[in-house]
N, C-alpha and C positions, 0 to 999 in steps of 0.2 A: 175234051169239053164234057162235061158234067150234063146227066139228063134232065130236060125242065121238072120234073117230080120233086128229082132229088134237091134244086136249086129253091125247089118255092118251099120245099119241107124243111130245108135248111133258115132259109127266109122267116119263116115263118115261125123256127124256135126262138130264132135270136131276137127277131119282135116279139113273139112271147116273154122271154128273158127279161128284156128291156123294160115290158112293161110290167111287169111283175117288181123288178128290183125298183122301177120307180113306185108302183103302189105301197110298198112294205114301207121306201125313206117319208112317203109323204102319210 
């Protein structure tokens, strides 16, 4: 099981990502 740091830092690029790849289409 993955430490909560590591899960919300994880969390937290892939919402970055996401919303990055959605500001660039839009």
């Amino acid at each position: 099981v993955p430490e909560p740091g590591t899960l919300a830092l994880f969390a937290l690029g892939l919402a970055g990502l996401g919303l990055a790849r959605r500001r660039k289409a839009a």
